[in-house]
C-alpha positions as a Markdown table, in Angstrom:
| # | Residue | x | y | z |
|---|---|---|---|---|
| 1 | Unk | 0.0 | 0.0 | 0.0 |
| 2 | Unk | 2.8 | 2.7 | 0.8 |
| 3 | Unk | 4.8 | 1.6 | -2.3 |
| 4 | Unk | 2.2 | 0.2 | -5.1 |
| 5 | Unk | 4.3 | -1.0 | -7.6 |
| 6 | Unk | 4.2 | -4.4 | -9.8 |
| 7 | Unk | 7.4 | -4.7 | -8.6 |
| 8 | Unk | 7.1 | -4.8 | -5.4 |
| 9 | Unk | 3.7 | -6.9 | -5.5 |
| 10 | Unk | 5.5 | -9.8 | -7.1 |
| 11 | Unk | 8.1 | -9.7 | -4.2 |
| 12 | Unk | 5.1 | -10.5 | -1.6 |
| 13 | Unk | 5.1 | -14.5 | -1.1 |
| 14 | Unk | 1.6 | -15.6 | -3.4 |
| 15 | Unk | -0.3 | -16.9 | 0.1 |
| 16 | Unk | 0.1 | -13.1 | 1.4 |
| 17 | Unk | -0.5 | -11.3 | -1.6 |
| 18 | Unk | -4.1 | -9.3 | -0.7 |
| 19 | Unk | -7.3 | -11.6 | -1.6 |
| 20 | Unk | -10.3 | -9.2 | -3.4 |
| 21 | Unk | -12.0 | -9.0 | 0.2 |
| 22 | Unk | -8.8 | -7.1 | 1.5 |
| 23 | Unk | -8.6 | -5.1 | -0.9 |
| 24 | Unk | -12.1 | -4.1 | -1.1 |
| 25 | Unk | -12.9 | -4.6 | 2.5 |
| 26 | Unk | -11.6 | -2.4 | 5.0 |
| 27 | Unk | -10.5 | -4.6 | 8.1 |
| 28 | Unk | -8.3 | -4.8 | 10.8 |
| 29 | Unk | -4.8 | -4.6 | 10.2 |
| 30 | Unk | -4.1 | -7.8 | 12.2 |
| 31 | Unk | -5.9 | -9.8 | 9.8 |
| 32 | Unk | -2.8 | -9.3 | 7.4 |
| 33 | Unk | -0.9 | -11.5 | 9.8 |
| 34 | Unk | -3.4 | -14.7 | 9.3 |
| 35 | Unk | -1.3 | -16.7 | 6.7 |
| 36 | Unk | -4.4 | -18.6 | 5.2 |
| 37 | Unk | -6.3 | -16.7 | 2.3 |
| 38 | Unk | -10.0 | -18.2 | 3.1 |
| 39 | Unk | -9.5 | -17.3 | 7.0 |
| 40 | Unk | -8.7 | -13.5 | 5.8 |
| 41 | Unk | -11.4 | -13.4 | 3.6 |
| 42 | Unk | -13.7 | -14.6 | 5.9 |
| 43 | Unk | -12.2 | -12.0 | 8.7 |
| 44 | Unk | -12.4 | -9.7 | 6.2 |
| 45 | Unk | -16.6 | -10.2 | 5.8 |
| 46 | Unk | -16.5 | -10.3 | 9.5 |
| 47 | Unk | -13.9 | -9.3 | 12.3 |
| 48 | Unk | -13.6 | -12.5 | 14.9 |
| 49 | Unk | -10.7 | -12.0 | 17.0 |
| 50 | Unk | -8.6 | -14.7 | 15.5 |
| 51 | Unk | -5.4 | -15.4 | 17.3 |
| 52 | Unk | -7.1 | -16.6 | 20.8 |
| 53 | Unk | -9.1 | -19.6 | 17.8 |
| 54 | Unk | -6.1 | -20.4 | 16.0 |
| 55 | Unk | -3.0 | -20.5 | 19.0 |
| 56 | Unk | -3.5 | -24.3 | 19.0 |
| 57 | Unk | -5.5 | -24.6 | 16.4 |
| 58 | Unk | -3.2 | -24.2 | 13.5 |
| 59 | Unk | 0.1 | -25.8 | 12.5 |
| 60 | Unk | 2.9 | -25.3 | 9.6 |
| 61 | Unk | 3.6 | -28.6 | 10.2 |
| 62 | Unk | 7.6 | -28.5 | 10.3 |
| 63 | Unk | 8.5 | -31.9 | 10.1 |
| 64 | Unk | 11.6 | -31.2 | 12.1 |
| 65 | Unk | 12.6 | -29.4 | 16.0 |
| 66 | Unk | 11.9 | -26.5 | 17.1 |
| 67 | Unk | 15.5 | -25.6 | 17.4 |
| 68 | Unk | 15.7 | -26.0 | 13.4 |
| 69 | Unk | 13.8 | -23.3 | 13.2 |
| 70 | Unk | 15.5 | -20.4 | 14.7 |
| 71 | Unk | 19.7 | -19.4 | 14.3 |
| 72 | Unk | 21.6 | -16.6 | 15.9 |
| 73 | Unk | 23.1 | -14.0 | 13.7 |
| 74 | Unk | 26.5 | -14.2 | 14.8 |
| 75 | Unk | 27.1 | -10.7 | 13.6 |
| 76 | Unk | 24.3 | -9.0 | 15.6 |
| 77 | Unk | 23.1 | -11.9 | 18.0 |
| 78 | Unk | 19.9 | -11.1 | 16.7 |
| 79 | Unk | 17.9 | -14.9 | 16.8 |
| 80 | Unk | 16.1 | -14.8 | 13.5 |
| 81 | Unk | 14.1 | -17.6 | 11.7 |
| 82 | Unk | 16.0 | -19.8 | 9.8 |
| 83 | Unk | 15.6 | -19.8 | 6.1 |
| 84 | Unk | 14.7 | -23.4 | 5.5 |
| 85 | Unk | 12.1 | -22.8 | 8.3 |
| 86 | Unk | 10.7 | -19.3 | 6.6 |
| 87 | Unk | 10.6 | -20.9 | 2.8 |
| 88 | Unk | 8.4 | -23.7 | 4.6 |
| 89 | Unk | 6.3 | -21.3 | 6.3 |
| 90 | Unk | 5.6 | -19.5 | 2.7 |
| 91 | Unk | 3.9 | -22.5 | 1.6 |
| 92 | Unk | 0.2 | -22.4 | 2.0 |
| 93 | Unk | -0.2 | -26.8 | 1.3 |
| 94 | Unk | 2.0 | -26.8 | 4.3 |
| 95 | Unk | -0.5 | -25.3 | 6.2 |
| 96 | Unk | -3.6 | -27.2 | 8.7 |
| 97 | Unk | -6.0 | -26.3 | 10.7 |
| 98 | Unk | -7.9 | -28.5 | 13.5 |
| 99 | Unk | -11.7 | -28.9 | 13.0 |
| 100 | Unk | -12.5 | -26.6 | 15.9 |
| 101 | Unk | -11.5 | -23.7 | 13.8 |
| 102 | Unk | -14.4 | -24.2 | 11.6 |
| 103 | Unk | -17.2 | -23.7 | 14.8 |
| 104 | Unk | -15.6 | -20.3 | 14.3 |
| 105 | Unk | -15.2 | -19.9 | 11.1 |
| 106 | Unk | -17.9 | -21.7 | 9.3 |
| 107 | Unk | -17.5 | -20.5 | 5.7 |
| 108 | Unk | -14.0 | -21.9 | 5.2 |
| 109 | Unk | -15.3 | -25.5 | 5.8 |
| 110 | Unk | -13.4 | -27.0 | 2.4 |
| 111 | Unk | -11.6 | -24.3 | 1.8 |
| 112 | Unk | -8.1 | -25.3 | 4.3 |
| 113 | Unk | -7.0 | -28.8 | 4.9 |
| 114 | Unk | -7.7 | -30.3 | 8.6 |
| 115 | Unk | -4.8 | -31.7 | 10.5 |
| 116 | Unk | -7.2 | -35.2 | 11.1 |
C-alpha cells in the first residue's frame, strides 16, 4: 500500500499477496498477519478476533525441531528464523488447521485442509 508498484507486488510471497476481500474490504490490520487466504477473507466479511481460535488450532507442520527453526546472527546476536524454516512457512499446502476452527469460522469449511 505505501509503495504500489508491480514490482514490489511480485516480491510478496503468493499466500500473502491481498485476496479481493482485502482489498475491497476495509478490516483490521491484524488480519494481514493470518497466513491462510479463506480465514482472511472470511475476517475480512467479518472481524472474529482470531489469534485466541487459532493459538493451537493451527500448524505449519515443520517436520523437524523447534530448534531448526530459529539461528543466531552471529554478527548482531539477533535470533532470527531460519531460512529453510521461513521458505516452509511461505507454503500455503503446508498449512492445517484443526476442525474446531471451523465452529468459528464456518465459511472456510473446504476451503483449508484439517490436521485429522
Amino acid at each position: 500500500m505505501i509503495l504500489s508498484s508491480s514490482d514490489n507486488y511480485s516480491k510478496i510471497p503468493e499466500m500473502y499477496r491481498p485476496t479481493l476481500a482485502q482489498v475491497n474490504t476495509p478490516h483490521s490490520a491484524t488480519v494481514e498477519f493470518c497466513p491462510l487466504p479463506p480465514l482472511r477473507d472470511a475476517l475480512c466479511r467479518q472481524y472474529r478476533d482470531f489469534l485466541p481460535i487459532l493459538s493451537n488450532n493451527i500448524s505449519c507442520n515443520w517436520p523437524y525441531t523447534l530448534e531448526t527453526c530459529i539461528e543466531r546472527n552471529d554478527g548482531t546476536g539477533h535470533i532470527m528464523l531460519t531460512h529453510d524454516f521461513a521458505q516452509h512457512c511461505l507454503v500455503s499446502v503446508n498449512w492445517t488447521v484443526r476442525p474446531d476452527v471451523f465452529e468459528a469460522f464456518p465459511e472456510c469449511r473446504g476451503l483449508i485442509k484439517t490436521d485429522i
